[in-house]
C-alpha positions as CSV (number, residue, x, y, z in Angstrom):
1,X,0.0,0.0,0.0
2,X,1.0,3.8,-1.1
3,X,0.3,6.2,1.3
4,X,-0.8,9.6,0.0
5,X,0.6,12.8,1.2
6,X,-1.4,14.9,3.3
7,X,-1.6,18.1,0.7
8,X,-3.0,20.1,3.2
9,X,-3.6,23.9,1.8
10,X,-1.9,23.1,-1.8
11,X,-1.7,25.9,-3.7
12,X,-3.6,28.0,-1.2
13,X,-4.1,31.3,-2.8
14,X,-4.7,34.4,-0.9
15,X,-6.7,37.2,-2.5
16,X,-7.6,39.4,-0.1
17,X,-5.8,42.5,-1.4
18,X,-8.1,42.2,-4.5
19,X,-11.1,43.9,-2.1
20,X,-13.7,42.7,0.2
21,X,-16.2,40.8,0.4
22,X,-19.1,40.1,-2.3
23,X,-22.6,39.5,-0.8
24,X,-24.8,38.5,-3.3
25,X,-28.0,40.1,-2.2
26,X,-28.1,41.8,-5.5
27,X,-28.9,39.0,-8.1
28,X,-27.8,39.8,-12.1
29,X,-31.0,38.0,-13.5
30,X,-34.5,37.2,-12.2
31,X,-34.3,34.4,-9.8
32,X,-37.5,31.8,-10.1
33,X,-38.6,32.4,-6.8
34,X,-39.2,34.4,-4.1
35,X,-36.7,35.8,-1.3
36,X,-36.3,33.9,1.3
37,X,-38.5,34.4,4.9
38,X,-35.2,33.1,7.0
39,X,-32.3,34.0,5.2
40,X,-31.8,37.0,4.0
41,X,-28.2,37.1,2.0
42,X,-25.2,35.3,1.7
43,X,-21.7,36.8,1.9
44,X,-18.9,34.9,0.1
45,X,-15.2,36.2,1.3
46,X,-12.9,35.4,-1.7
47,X,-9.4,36.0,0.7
48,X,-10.4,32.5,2.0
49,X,-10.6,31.0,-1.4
50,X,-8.2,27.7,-1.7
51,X,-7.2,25.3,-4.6
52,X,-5.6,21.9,-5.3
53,X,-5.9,19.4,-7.7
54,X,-5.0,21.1,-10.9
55,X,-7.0,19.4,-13.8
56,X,-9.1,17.7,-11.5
57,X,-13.3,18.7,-11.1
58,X,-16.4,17.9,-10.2
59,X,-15.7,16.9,-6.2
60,X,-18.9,15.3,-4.9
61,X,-18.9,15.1,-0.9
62,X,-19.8,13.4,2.0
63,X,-19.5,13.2,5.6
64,X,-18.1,10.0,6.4
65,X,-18.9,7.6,9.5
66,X,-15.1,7.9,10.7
67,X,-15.3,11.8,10.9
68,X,-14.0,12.9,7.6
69,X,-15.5,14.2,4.5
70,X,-15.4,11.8,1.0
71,X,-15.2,13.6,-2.3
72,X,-14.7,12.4,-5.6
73,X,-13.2,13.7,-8.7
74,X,-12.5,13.3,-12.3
75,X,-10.4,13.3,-15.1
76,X,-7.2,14.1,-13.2
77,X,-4.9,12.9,-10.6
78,X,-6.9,13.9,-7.4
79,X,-4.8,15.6,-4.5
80,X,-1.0,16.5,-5.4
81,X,-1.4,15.4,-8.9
82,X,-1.8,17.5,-12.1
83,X,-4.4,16.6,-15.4
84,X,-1.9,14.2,-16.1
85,X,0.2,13.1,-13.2
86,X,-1.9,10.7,-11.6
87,X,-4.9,10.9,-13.8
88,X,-8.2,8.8,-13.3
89,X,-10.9,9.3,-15.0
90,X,-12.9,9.3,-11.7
91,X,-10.9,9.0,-8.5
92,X,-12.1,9.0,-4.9
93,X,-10.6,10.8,-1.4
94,X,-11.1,11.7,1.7
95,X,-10.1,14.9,3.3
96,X,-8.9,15.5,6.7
97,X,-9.0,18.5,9.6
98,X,-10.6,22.0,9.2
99,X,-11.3,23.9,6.1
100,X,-8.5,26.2,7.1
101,X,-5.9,24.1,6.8
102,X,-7.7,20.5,5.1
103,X,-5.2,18.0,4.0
104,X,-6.6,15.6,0.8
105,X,-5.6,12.4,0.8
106,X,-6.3,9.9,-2.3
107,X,-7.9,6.7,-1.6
108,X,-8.9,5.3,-4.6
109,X,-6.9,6.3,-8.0
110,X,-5.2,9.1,-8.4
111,X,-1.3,10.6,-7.3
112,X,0.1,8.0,-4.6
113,X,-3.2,6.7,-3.8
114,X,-3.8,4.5,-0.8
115,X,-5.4,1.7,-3.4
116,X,-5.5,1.1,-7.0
117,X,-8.3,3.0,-9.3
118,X,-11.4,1.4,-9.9
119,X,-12.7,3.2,-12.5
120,X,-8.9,4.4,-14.6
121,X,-10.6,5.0,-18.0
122,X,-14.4,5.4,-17.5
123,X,-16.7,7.0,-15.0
124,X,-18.1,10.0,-13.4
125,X,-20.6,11.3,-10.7
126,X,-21.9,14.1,-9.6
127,X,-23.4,12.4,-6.4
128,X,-21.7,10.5,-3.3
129,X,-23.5,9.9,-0.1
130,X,-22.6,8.0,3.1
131,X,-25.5,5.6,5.0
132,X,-24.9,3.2,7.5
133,X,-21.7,3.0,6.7
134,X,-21.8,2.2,3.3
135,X,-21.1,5.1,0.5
136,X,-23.0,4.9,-2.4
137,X,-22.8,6.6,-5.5
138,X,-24.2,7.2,-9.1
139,X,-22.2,6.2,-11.7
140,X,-22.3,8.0,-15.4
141,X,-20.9,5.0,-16.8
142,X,-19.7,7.0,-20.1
143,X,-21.3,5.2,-22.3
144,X,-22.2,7.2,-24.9
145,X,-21.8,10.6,-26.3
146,X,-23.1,13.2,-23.4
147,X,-25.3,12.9,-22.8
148,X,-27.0,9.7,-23.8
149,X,-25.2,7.6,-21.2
150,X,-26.5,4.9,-19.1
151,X,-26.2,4.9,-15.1
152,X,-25.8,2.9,-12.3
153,X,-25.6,2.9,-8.6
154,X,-22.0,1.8,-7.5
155,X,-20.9,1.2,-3.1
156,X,-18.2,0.8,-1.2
157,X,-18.1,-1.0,2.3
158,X,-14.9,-0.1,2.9
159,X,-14.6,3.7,2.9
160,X,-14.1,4.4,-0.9
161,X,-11.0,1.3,-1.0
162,X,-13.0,-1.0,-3.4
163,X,-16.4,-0.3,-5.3
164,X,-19.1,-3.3,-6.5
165,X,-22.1,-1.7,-9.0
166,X,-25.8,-2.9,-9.7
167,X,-27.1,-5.1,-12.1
168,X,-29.4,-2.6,-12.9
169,X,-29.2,1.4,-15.1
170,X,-31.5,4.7,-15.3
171,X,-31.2,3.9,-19.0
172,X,-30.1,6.6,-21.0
173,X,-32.2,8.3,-23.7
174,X,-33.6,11.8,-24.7
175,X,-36.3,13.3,-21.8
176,X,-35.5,10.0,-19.3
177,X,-34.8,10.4,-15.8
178,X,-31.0,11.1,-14.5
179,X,-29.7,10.9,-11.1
180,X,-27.3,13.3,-9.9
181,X,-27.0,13.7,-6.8
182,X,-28.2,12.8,-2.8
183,X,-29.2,14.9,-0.3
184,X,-26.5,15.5,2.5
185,X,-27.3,15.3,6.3
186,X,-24.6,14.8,9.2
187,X,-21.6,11.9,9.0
188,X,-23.1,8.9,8.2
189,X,-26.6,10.4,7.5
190,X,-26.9,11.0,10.9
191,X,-29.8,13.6,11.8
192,X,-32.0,12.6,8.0
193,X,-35.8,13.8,8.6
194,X,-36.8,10.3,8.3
195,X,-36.1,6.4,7.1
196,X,-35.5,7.4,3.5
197,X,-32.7,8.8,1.0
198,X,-33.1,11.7,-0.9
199,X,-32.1,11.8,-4.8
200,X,-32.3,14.7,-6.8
201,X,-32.0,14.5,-11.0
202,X,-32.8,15.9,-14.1
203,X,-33.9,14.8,-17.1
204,X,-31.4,14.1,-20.1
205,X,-30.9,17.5,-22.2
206,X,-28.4,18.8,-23.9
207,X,-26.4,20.7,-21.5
208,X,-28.1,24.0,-20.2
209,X,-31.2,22.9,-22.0
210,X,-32.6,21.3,-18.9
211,X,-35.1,23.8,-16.8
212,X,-36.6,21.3,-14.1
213,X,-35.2,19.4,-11.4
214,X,-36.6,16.0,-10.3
215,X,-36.3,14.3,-7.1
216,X,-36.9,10.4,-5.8
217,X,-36.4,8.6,-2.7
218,X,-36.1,5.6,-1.3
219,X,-35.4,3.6,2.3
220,X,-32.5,2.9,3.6
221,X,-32.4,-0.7,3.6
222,X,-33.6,-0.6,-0.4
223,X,-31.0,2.0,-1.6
224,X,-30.0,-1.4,-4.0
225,X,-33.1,-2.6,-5.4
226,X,-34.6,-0.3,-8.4
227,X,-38.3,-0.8,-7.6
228,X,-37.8,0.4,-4.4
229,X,-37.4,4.4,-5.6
230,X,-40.9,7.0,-5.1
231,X,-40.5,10.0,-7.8
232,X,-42.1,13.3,-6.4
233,X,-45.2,13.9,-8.8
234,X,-46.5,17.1,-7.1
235,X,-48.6,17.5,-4.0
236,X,-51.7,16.1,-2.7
237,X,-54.7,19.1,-1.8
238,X,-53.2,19.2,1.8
239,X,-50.1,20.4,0.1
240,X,-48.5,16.9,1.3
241,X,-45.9,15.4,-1.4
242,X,-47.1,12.2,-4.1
243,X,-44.6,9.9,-4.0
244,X,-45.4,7.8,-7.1
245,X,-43.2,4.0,-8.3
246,X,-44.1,4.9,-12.0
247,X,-40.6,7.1,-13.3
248,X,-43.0,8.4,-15.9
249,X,-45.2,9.9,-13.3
250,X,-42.8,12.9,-11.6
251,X,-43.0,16.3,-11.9
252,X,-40.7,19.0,-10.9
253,X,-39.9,20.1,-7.0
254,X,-37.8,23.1,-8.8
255,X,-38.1,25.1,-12.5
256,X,-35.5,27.8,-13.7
257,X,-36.4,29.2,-17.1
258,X,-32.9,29.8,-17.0
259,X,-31.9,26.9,-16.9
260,X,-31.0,23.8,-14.6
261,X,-27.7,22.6,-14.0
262,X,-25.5,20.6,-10.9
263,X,-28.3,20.4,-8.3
264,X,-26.8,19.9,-4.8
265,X,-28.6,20.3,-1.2
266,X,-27.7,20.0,2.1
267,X,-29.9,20.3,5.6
268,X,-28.8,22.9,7.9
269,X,-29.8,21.5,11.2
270,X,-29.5,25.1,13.1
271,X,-31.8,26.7,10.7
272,X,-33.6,23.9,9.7
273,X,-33.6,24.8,6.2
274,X,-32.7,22.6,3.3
275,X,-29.9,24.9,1.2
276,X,-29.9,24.3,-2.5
277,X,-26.9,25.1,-4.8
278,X,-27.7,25.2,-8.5
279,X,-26.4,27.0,-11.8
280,X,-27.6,27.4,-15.2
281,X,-25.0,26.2,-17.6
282,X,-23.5,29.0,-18.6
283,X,-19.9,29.7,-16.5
284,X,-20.3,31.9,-13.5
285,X,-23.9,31.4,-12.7
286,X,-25.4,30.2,-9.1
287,X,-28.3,30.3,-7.5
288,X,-28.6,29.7,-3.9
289,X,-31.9,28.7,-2.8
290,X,-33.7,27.8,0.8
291,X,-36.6,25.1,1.3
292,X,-38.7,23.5,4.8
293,X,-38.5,20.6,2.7
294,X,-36.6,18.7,0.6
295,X,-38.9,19.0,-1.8
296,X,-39.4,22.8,-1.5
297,X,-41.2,25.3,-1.8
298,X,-37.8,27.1,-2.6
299,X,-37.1,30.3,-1.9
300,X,-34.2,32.5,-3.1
301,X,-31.1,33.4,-1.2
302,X,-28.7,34.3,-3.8
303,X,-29.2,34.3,-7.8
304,X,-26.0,35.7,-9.8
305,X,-24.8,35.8,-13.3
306,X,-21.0,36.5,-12.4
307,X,-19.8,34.7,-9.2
308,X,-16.8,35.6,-7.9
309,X,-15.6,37.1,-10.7
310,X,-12.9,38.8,-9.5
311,X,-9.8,40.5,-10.9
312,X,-6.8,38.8,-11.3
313,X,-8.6,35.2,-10.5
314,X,-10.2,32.7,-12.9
315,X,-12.9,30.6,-10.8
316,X,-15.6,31.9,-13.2
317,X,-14.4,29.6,-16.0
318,X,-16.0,26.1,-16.0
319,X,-17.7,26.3,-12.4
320,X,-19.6,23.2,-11.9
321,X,-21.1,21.7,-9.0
322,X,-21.1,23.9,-5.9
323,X,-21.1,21.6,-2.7
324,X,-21.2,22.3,0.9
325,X,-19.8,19.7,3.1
326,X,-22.3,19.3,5.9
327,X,-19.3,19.1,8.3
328,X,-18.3,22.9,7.7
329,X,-21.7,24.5,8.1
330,X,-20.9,26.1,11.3
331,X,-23.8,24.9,15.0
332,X,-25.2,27.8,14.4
333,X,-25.7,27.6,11.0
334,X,-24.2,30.9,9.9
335,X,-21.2,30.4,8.3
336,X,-20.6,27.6,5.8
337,X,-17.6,26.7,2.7
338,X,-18.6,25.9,-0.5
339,X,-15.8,23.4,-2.6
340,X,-16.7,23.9,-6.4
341,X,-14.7,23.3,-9.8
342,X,-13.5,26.2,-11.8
343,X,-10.4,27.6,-12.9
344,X,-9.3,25.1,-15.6
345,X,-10.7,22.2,-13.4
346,X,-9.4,22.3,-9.9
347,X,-10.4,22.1,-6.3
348,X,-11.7,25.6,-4.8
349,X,-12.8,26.0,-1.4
350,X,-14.4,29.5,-0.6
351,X,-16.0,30.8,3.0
352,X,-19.6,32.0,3.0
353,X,-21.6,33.5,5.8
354,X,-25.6,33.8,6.1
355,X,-27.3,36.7,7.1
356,X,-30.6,36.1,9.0
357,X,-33.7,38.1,8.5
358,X,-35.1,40.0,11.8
359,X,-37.5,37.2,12.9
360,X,-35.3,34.6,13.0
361,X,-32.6,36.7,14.9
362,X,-35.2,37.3,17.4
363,X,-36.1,33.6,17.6
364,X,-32.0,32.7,18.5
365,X,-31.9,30.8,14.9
366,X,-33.8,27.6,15.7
């Protein structure tokens, strides 16, 4: 066995004489929705922003059952590796400490990994999630030409070492249903609202051609078996949601005109909001968006056309997939980091703090 270095704050770039701080209550575009009743901005503070992994994107996450967080990556060599040095086509890690001063280690592929790459030539995902110890994740299984591409559900029992897939796909073809990603709660899915995993998807579009976003779910103990997955399709006259086994039957928990790209949510216990990051295609764009469910209604928090778009940097270019690890949303909910690809294909790391509205102030959060 190789062990990986810790890489710690690779390449951590400071950027703080550049100016301060962005909030984003002042959205370039239209958002979909309305503001939010409980959060009233968020501030991004772009002298924090880190990178690593040069070449490397996409960086799913999880909080792990041992304490860590697990992301994933592709088309690179993962954590002190370059787009070539190293390079997986989908590599897994896990990362280590706070977001100050993180180290990333590679587990599964990638630069002096800890064991050999399971998926070298062929793979992606956009979604990783931990439950009961097992990490699961969907598998674009590359297929096709993007993207008409089959995919599967892929686990791990052994923290990301070693990876077994279904029998089963979510078969590709024009308008069908796509999983992208889970919905993330504390390490190991600890704190979920109930017995059941969230999945959020789109249909398959050309990219930035998709406007809705799709959800499922399904229990715990049947995250393996395909006829065990409920689609959302709407809600009932008591405003309660329709969970319906027919794929064909789902409808849309969110709708940008704009355009619907890299869904991701988390739960923010403190606030007990579900926070929603999403952008439209196009580089640069986000839209940050609040929910009592995890199927809505949304509300807005941030909508943007030019993200951190700030001199002298290049995040803008090729942002895709804005997570936030469940383990750096601070107890009282407030402050938060967002990882994200951009810049060429890279890790980034960026601090972002919530402003509450009045009534919540007054209420101490909860």
């Amino acid at each position: 066995m190789i062990l990986a270095p810790r890489i710690g704050l690779l390449l951590a770039v400071s950027i703080a004489a550049i100016g301060v701080t962005r909030e984003m209550a002042q959205a370039d575009a239209e958002p979909p929705y309305p503001t939010s009743p409980v959060i009233r901005s968020i501030t991004w503070h772009p002298e924090t922003l880190k990178t690593a992994a040069p070449g490397s994107d996409l960086w799913a996450t999880s909080w792990g059952p041992d304490g860590h967080i697990y992301t994933s990556w592709g088309d690179g060599g993962g954590f002190g590796g370059t787009n070539s040095d190293g390079r997986v086509s989908m590599g897994f890690a896990r990362i280590e400490g706070p977001p100050g001063r993180f180290s990333g280690i590679n587990v599964n592929g990638g630069r002096g990994a800890e064991h050999p790459a399971s998926f070298p030539s062929q793979g992606k995902t956009g979604g990783i999630v931990f439950v009961d110890g097992v990490l699961y994740a969907w598998l674009n299984r590359q297929d096709g030409d993007w993207p008409s591409v089959n995919h599967s559900l892929i686990w791990s029992d052994n923290n990301a070492a070693a990876w077994r897939e279904s029998s089963w796909l979510w078969p590709k073809g024009r308008g069908r249903f796509k999983p992208n990603t889970f919905l993330q709660f504390g390490p190991d899915n600890v704190g979920a609202r109930d017995d059941y995993v969230y999945v959020y998807g789109r249909n398959e579009t050309g990219w930035a051609e998709g406007i809705h976003g799709y959800l499922s779910r399904v229990h715990r103990a049947k995250i393996k078996t395909k006829e065990a997955y409920r689609f959302f399709a709407g809600l009932d006259s008591s405003g309660s949601p329709i969970w319906s086994h027919e794929v064909e039957k789902r409808q849309p928990h969110f709708t940008d005109p704009a355009g619907v790209e890299g869904i991701q949510v988390v739960y923010n216990a403190a606030l007990n909001r579900y926070l929603m990051t999403v952008h439209r295609g196009r580089q640069g764009t986000i839209g940050v968006f609040d929910a009592p469910q995890p199927w809505g209604p949304w509300t807005t928090i941030a909508y943007e056309d030019n993200w951190l778009n700030l001199a002298g940097t290049d995040v803008r270019r090729e942002m895709l997939f804005i997570n936030i690890p469940t383990k750096w949303i601070t107890d009282d909910g407030r402050t938060l980091w967002a990882i994200f690809s951009g810049g060429l294909d890279r890790f980034n790391l960026v601090k972002g703090t919530l402003s509450l509205r009045q009534s919540r102030l007054e209420e101490g959060g909860q």
